[in-house]
MITITOR-993391 format. One record per atom (N, C-alpha, C, O): residue number from 1; residue in one letter; atom name; x, y, z. Coordinates in steps of 0.1 Angstrom, whole numbers, plus 5000, padded with zeros to 4 digits. Layout:
N
<pt><k>NUM</k><r>a</r><a>CA</a><X>X</X><Y>Y</Y><Z>Z</Z></pt>
...
//
This chain:
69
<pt><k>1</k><r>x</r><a>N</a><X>5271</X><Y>4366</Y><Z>4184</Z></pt>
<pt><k>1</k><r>x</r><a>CA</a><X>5277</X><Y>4377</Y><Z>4176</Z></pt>
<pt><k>1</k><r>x</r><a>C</a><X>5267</X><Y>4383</Y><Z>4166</Z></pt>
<pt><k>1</k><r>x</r><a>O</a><X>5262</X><Y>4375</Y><Z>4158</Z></pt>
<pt><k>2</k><r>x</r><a>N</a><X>5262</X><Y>4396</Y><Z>4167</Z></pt>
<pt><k>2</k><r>x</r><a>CA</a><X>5251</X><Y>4403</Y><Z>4158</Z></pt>
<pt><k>2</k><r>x</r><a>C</a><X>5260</X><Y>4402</Y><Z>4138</Z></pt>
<pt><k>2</k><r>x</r><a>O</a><X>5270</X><Y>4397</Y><Z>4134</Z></pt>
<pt><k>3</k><r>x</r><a>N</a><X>5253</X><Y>4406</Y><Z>4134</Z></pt>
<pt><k>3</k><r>x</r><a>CA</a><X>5253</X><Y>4407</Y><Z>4121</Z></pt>
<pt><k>3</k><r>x</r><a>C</a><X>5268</X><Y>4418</Y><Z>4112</Z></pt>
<pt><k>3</k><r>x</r><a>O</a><X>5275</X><Y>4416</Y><Z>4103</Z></pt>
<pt><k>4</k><r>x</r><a>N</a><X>5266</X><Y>4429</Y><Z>4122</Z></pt>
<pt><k>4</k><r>x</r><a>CA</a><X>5277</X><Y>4437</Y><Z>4123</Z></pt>
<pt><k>4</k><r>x</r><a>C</a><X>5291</X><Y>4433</Y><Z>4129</Z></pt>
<pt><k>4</k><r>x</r><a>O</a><X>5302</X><Y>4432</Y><Z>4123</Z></pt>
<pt><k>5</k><r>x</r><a>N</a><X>5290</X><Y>4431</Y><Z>4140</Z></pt>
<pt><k>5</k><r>x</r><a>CA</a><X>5303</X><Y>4418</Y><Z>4144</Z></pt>
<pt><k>5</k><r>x</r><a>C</a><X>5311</X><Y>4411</Y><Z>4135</Z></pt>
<pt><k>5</k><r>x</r><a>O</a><X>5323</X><Y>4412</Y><Z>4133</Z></pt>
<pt><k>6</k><r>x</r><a>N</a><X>5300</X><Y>4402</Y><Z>4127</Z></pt>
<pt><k>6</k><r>x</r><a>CA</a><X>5307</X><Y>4391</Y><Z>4119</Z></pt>
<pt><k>6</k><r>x</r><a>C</a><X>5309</X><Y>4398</Y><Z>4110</Z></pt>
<pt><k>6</k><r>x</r><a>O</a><X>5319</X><Y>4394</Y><Z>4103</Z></pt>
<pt><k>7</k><r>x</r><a>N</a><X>5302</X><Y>4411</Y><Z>4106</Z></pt>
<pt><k>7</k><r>x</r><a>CA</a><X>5306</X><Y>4420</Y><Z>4093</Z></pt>
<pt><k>7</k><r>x</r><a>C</a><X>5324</X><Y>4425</Y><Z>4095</Z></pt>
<pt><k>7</k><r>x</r><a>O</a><X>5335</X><Y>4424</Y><Z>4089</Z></pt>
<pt><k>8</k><r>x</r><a>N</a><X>5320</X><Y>4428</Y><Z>4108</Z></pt>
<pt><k>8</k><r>x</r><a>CA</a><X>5338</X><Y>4436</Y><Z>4111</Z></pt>
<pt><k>8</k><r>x</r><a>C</a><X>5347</X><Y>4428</Y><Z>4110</Z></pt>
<pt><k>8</k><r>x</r><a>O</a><X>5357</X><Y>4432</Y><Z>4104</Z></pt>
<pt><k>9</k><r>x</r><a>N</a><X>5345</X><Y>4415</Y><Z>4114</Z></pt>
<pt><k>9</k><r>x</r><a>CA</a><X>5354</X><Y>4405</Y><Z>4113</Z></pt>
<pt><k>9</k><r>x</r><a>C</a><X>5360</X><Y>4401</Y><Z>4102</Z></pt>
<pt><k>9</k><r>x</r><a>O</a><X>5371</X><Y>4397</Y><Z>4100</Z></pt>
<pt><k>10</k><r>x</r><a>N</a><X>5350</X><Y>4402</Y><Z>4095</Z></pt>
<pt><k>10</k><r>x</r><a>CA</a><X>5352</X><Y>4392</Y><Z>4080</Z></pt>
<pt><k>10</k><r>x</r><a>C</a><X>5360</X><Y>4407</Y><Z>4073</Z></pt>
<pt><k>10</k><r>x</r><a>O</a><X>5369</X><Y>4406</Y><Z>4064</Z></pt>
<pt><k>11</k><r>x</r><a>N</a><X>5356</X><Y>4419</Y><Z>4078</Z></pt>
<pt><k>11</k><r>x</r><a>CA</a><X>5360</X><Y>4435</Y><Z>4071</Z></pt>
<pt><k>11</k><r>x</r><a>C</a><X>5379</X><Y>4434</Y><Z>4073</Z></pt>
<pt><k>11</k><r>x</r><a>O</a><X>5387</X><Y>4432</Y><Z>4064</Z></pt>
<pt><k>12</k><r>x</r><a>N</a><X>5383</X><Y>4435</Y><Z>4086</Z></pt>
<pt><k>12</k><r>x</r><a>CA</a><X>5395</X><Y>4430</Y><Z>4094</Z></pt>
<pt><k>12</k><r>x</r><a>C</a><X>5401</X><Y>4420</Y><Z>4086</Z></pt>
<pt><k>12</k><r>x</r><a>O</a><X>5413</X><Y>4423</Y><Z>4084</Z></pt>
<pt><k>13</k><r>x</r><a>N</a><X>5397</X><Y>4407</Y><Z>4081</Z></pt>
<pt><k>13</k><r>x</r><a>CA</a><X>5406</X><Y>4396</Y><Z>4080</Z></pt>
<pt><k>13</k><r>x</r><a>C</a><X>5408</X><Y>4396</Y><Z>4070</Z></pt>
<pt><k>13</k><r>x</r><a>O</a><X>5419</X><Y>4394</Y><Z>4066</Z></pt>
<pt><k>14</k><r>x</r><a>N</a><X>5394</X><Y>4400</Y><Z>4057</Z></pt>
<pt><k>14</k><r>x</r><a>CA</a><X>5400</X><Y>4407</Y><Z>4044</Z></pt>
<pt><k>14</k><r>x</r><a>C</a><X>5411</X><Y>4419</Y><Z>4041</Z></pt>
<pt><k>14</k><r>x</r><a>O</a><X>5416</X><Y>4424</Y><Z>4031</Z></pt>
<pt><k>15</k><r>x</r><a>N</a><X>5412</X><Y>4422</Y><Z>4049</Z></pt>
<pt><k>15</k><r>x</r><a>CA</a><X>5420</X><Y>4438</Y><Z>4051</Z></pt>
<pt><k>15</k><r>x</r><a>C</a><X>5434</X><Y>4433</Y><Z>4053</Z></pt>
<pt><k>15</k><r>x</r><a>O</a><X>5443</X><Y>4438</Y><Z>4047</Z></pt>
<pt><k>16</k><r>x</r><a>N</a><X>5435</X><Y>4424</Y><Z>4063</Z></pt>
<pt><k>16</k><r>x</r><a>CA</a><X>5451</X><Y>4420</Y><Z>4061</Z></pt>
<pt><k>16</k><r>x</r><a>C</a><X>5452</X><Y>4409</Y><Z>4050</Z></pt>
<pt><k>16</k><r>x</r><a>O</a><X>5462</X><Y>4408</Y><Z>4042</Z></pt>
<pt><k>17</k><r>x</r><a>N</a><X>5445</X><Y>4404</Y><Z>4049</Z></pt>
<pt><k>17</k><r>x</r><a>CA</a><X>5448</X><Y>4391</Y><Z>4039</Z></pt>
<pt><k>17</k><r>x</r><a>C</a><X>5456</X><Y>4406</Y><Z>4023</Z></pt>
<pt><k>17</k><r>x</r><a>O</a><X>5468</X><Y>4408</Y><Z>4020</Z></pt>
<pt><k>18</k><r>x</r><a>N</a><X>5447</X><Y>4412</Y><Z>4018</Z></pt>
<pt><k>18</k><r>x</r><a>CA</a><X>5451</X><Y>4422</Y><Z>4011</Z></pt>
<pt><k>18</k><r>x</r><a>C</a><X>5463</X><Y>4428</Y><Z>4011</Z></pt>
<pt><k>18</k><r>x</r><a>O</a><X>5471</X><Y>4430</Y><Z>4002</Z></pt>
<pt><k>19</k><r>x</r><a>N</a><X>5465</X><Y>4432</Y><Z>4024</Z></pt>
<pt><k>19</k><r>x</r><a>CA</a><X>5476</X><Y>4445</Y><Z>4027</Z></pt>
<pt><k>19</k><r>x</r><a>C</a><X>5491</X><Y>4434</Y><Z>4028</Z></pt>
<pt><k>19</k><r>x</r><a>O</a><X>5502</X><Y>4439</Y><Z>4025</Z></pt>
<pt><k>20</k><r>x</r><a>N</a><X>5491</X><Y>4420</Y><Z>4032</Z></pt>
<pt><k>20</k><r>x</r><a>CA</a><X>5500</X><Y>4407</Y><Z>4030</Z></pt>
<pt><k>20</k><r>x</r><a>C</a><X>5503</X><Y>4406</Y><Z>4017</Z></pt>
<pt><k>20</k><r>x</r><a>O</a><X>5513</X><Y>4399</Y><Z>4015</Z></pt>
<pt><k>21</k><r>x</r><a>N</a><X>5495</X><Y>4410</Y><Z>4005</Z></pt>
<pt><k>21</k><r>x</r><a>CA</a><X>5499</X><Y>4409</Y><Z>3991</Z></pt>
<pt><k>21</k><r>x</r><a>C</a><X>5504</X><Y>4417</Y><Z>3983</Z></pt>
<pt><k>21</k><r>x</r><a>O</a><X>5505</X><Y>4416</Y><Z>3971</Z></pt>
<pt><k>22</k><r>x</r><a>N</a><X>5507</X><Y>4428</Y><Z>3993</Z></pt>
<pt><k>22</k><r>x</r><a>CA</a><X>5505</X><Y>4445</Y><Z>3987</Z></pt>
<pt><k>22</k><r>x</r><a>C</a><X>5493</X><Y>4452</Y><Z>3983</Z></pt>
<pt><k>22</k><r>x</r><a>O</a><X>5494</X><Y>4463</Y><Z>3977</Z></pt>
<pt><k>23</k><r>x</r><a>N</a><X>5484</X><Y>4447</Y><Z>3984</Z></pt>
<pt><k>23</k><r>x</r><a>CA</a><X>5469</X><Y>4458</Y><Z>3981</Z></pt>
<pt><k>23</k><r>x</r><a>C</a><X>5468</X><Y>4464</Y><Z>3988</Z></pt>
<pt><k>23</k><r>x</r><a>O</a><X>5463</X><Y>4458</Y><Z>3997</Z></pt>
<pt><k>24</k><r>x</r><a>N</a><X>5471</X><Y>4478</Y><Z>3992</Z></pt>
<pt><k>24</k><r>x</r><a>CA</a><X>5473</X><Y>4486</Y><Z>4003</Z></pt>
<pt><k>24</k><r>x</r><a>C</a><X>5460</X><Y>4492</Y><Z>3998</Z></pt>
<pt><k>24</k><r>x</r><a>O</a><X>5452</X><Y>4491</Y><Z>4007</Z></pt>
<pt><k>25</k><r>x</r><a>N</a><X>5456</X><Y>4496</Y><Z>3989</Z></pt>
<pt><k>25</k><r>x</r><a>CA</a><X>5443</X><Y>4505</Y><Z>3986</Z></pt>
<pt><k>25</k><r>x</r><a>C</a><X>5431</X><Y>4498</Y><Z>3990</Z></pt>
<pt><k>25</k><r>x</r><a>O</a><X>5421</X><Y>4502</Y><Z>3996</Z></pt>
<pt><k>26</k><r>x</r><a>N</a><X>5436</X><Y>4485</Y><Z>3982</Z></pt>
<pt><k>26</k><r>x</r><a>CA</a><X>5419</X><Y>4475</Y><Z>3985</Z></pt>
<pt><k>26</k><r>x</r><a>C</a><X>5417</X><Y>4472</Y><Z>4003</Z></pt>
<pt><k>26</k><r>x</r><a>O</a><X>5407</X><Y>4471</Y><Z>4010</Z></pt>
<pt><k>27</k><r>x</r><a>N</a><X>5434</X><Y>4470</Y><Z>4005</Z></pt>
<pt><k>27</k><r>x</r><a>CA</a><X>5429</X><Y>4467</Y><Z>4023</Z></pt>
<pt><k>27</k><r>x</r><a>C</a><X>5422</X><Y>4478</Y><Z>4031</Z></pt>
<pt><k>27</k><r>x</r><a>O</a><X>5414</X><Y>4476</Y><Z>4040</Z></pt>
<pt><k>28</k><r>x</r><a>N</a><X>5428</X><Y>4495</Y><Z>4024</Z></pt>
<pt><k>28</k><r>x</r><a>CA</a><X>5422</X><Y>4506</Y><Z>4036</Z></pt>
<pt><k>28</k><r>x</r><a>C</a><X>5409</X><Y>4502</Y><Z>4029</Z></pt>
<pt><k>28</k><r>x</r><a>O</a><X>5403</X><Y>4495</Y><Z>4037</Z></pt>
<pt><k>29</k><r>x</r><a>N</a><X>5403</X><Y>4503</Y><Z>4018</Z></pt>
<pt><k>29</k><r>x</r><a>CA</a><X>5391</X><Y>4501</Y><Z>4018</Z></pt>
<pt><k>29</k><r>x</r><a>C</a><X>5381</X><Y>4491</Y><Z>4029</Z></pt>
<pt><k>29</k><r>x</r><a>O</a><X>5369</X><Y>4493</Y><Z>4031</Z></pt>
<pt><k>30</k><r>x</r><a>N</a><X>5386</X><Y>4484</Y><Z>4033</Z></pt>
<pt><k>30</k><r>x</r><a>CA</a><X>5381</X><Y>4469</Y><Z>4044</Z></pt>
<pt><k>30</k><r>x</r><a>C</a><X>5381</X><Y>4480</Y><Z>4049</Z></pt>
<pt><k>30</k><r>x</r><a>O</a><X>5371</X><Y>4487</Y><Z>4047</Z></pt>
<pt><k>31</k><r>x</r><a>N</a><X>5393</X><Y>4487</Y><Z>4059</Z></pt>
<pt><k>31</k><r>x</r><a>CA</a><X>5392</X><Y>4490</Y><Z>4068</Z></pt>
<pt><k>31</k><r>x</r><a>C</a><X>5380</X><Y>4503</Y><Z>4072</Z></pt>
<pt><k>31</k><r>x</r><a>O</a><X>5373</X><Y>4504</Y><Z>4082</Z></pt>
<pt><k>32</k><r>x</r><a>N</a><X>5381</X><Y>4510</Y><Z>4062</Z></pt>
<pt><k>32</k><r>x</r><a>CA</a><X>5370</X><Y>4525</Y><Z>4062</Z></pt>
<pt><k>32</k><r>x</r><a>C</a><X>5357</X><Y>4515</Y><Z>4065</Z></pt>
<pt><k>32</k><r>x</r><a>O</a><X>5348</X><Y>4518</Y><Z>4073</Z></pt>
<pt><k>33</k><r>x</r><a>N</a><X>5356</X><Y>4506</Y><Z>4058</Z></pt>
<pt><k>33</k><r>x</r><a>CA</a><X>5344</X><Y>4497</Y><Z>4058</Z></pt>
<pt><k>33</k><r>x</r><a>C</a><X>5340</X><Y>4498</Y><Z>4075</Z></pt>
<pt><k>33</k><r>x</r><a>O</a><X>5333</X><Y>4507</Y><Z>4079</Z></pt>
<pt><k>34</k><r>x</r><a>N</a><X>5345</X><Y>4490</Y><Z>4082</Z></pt>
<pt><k>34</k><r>x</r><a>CA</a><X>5347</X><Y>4488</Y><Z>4094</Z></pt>
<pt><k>34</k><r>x</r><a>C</a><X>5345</X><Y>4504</Y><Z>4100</Z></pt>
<pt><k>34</k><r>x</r><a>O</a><X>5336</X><Y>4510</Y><Z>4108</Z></pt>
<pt><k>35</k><r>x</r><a>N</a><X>5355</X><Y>4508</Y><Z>4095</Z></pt>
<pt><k>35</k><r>x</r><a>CA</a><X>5349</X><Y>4524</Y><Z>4107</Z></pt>
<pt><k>35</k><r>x</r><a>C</a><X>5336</X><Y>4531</Y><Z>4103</Z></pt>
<pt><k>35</k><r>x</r><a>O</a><X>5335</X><Y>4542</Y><Z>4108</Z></pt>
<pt><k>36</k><r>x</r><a>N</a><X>5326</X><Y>4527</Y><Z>4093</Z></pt>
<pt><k>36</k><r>x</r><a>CA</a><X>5316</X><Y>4532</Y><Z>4087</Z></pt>
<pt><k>36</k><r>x</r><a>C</a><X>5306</X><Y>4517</Y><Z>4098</Z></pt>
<pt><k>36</k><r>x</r><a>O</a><X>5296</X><Y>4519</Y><Z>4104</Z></pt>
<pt><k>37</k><r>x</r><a>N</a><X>5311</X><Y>4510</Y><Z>4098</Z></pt>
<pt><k>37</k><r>x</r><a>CA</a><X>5301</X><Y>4499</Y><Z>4112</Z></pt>
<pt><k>37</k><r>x</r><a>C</a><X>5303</X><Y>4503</Y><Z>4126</Z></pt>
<pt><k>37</k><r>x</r><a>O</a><X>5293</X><Y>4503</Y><Z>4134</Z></pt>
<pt><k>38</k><r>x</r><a>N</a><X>5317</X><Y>4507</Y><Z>4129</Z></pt>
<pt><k>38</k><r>x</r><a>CA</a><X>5323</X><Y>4510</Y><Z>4139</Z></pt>
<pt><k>38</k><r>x</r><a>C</a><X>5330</X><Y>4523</Y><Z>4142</Z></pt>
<pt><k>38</k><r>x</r><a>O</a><X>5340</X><Y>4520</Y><Z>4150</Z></pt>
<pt><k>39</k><r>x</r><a>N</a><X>5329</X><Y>4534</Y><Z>4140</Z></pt>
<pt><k>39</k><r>x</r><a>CA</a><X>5338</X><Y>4546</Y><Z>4145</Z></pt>
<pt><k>39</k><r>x</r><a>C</a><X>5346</X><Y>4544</Y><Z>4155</Z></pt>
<pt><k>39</k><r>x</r><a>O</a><X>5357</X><Y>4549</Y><Z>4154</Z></pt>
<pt><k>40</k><r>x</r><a>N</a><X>5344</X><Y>4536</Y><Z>4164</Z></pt>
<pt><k>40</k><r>x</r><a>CA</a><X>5359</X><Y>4534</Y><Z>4174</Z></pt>
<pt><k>40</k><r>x</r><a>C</a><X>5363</X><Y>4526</Y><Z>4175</Z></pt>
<pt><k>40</k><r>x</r><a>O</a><X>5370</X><Y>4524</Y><Z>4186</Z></pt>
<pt><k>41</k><r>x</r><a>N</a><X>5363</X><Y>4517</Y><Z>4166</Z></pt>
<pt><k>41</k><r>x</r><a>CA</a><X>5372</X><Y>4506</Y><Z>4164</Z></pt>
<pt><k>41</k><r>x</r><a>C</a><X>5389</X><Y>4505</Y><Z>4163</Z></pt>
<pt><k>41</k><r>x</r><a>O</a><X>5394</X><Y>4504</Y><Z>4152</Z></pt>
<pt><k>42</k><r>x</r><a>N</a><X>5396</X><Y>4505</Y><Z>4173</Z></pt>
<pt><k>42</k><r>x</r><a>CA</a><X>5408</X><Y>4509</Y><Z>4178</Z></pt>
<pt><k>42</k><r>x</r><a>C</a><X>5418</X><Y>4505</Y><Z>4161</Z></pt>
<pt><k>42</k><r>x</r><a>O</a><X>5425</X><Y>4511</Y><Z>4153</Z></pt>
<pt><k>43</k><r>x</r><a>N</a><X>5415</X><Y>4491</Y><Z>4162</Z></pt>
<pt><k>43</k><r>x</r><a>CA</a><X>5423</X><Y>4482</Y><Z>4155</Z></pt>
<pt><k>43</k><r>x</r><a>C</a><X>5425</X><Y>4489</Y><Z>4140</Z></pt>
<pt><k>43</k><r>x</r><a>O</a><X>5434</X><Y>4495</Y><Z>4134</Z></pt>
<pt><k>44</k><r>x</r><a>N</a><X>5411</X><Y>4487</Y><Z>4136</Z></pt>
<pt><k>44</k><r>x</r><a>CA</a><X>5412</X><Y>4496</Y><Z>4123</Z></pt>
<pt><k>44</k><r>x</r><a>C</a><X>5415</X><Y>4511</Y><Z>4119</Z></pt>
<pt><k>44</k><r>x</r><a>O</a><X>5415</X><Y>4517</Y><Z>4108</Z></pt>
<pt><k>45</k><r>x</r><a>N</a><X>5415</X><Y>4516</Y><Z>4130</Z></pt>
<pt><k>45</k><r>x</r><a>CA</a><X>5425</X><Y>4530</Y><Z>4126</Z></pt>
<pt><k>45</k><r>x</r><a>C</a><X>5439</X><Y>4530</Y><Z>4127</Z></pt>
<pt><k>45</k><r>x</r><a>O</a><X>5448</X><Y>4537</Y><Z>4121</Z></pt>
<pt><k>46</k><r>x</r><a>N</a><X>5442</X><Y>4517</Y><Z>4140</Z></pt>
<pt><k>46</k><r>x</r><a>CA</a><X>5458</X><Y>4518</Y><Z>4136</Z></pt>
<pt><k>46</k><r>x</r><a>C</a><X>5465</X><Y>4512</Y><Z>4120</Z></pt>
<pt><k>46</k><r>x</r><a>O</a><X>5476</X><Y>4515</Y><Z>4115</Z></pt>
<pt><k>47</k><r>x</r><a>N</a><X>5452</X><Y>4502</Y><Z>4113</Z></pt>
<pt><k>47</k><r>x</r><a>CA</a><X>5459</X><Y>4497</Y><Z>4104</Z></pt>
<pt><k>47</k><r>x</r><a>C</a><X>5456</X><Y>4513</Y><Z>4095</Z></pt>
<pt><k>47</k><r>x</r><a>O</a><X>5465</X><Y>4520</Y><Z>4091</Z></pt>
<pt><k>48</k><r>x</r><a>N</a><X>5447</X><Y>4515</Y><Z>4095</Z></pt>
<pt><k>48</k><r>x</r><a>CA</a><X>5449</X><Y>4526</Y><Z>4084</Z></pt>
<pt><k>48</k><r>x</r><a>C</a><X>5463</X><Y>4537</Y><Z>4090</Z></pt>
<pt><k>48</k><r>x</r><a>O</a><X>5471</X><Y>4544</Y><Z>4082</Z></pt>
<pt><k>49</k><r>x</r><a>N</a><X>5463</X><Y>4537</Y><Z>4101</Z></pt>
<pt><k>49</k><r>x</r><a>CA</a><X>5477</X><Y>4549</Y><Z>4102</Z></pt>
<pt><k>49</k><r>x</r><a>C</a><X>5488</X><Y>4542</Y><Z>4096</Z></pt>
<pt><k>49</k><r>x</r><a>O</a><X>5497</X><Y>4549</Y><Z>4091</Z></pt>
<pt><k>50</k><r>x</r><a>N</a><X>5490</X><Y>4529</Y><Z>4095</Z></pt>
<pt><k>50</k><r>x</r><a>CA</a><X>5506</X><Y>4520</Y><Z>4092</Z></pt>
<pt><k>50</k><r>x</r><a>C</a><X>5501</X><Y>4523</Y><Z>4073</Z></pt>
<pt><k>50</k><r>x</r><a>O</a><X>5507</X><Y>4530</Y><Z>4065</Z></pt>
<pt><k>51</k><r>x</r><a>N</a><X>5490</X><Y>4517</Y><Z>4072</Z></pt>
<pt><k>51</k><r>x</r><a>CA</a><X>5489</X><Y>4520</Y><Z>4059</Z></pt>
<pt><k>51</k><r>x</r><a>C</a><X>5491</X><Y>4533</Y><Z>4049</Z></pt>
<pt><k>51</k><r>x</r><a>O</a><X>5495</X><Y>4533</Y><Z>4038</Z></pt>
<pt><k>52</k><r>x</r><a>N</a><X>5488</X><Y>4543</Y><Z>4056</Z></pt>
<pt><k>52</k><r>x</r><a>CA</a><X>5491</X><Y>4557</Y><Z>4056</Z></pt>
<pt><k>52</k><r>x</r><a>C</a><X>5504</X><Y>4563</Y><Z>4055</Z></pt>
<pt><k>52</k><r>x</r><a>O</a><X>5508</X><Y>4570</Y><Z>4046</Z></pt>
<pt><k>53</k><r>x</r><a>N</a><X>5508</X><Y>4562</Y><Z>4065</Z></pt>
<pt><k>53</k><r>x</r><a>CA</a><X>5525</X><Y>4562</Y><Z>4066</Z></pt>
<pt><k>53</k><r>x</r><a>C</a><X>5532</X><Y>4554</Y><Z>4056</Z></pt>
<pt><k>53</k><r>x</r><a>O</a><X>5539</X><Y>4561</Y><Z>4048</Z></pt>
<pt><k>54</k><r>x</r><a>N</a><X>5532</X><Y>4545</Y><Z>4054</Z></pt>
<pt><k>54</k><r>x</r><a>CA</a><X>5535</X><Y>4536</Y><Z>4041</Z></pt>
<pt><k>54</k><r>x</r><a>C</a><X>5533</X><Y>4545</Y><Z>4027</Z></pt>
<pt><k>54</k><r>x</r><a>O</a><X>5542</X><Y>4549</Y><Z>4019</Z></pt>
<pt><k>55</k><r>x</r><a>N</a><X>5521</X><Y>4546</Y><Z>4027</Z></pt>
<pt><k>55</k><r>x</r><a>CA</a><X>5520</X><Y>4552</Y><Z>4012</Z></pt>
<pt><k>55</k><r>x</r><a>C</a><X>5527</X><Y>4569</Y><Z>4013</Z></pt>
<pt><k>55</k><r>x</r><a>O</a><X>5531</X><Y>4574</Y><Z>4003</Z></pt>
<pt><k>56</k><r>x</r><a>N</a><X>5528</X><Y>4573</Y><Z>4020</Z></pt>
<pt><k>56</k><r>x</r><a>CA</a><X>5537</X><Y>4583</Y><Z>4023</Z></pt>
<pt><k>56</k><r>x</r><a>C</a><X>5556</X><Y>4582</Y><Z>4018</Z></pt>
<pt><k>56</k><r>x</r><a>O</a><X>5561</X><Y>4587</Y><Z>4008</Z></pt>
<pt><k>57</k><r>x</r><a>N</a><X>5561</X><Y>4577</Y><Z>4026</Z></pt>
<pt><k>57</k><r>x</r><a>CA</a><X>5571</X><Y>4568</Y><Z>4025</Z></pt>
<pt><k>57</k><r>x</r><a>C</a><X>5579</X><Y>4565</Y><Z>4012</Z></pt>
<pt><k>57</k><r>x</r><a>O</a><X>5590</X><Y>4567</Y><Z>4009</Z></pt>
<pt><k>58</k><r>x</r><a>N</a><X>5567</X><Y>4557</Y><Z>4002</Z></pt>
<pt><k>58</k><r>x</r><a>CA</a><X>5580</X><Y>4558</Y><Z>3988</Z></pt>
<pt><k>58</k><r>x</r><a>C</a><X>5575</X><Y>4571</Y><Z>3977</Z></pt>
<pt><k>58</k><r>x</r><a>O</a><X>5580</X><Y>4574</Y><Z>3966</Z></pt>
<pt><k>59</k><r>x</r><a>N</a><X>5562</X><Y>4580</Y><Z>3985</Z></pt>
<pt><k>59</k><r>x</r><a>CA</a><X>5564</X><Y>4589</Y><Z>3978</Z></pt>
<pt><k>59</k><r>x</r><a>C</a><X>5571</X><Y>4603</Y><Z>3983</Z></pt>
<pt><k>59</k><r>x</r><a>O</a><X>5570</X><Y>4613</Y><Z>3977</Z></pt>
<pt><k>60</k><r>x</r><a>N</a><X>5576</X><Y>4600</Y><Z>3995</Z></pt>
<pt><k>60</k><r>x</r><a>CA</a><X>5586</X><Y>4613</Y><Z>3997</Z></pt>
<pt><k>60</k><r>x</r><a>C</a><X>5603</X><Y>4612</Y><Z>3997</Z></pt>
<pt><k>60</k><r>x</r><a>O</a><X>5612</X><Y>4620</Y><Z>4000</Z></pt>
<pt><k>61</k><r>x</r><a>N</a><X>5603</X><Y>4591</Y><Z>3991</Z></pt>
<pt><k>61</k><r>x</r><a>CA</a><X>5617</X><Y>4594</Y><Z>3987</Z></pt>
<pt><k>61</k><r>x</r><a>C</a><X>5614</X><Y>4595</Y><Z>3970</Z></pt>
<pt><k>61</k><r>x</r><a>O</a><X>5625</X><Y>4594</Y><Z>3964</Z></pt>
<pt><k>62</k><r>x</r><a>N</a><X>5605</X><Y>4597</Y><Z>3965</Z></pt>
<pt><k>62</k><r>x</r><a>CA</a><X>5609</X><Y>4598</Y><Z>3952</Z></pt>
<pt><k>62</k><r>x</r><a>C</a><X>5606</X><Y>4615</Y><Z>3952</Z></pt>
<pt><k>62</k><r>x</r><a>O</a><X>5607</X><Y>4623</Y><Z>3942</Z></pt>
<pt><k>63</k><r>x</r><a>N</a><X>5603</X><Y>4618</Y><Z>3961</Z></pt>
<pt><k>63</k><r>x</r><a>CA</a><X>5604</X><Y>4632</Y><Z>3960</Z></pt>
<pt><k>63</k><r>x</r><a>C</a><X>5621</X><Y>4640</Y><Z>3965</Z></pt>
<pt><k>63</k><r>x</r><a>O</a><X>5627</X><Y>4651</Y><Z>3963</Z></pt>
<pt><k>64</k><r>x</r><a>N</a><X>5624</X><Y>4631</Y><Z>3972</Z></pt>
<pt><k>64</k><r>x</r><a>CA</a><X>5642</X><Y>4633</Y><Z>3978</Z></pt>
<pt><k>64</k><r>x</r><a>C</a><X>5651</X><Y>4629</Y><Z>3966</Z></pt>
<pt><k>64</k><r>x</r><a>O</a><X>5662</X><Y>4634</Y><Z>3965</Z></pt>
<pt><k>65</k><r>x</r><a>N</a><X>5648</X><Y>4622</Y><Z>3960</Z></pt>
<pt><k>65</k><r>x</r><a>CA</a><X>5656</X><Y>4616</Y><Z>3952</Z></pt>
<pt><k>65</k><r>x</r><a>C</a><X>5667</X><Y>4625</Y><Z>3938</Z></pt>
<pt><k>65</k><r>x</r><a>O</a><X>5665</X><Y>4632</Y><Z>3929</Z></pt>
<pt><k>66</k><r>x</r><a>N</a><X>5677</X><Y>4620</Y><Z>3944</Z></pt>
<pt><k>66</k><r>x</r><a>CA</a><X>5687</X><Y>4632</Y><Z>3933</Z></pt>
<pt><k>66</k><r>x</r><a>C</a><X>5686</X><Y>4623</Y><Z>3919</Z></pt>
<pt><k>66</k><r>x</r><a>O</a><X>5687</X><Y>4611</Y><Z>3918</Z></pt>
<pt><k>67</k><r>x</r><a>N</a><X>5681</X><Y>4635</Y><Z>3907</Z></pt>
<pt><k>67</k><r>x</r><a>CA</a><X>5687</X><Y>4627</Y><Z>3896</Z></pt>
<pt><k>67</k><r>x</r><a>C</a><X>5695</X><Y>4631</Y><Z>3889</Z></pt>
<pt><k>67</k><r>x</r><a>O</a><X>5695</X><Y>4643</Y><Z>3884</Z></pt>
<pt><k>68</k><r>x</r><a>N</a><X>5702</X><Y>4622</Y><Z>3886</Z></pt>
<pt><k>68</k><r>x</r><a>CA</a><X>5713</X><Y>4627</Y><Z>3875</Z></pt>
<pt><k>68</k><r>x</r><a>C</a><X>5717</X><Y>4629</Y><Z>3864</Z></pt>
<pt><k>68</k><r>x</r><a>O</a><X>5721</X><Y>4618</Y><Z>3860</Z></pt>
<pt><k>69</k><r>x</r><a>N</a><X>5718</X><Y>4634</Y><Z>3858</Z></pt>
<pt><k>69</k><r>x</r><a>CA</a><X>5717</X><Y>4636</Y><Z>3842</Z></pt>
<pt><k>69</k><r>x</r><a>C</a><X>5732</X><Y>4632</Y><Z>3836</Z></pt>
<pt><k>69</k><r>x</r><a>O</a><X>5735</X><Y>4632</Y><Z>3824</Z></pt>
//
């Protein structure tokens, strides 16, 4: 395994260990990491799309949200 490999790996397993505690910001970070070693690295663009969609999510129900006075 080259130097980069074990980089991705260790980039990946920090990235979920994070995104399992709620660090959603610190995990895409791992992940950008990895696509800056790897541009096609399948794995880590899908986590960033879940991660993405997520942070979307409670900010378009607090944008739905009725309030009432």
């Amino acid at each position: 395994m080259s130097a980069a490999e074990g980089e991705i790996r260790r980039l990946m397993a920090r990235g979920l260990d994070l995104y399992g505690v709620g660090q959603v910001r610190e995990a895409t970070e791992c992940w950008r990491r990895v696509l800056a070693l790897d541009p096609d690295h399948a794995e880590a663009r899908d986590f960033l799309q879940t991660a993405a969609g997520e942070a979307e999510a409670p900010a378009k129900a607090g944008r739905d949200a009725v309030v009432e006075e």
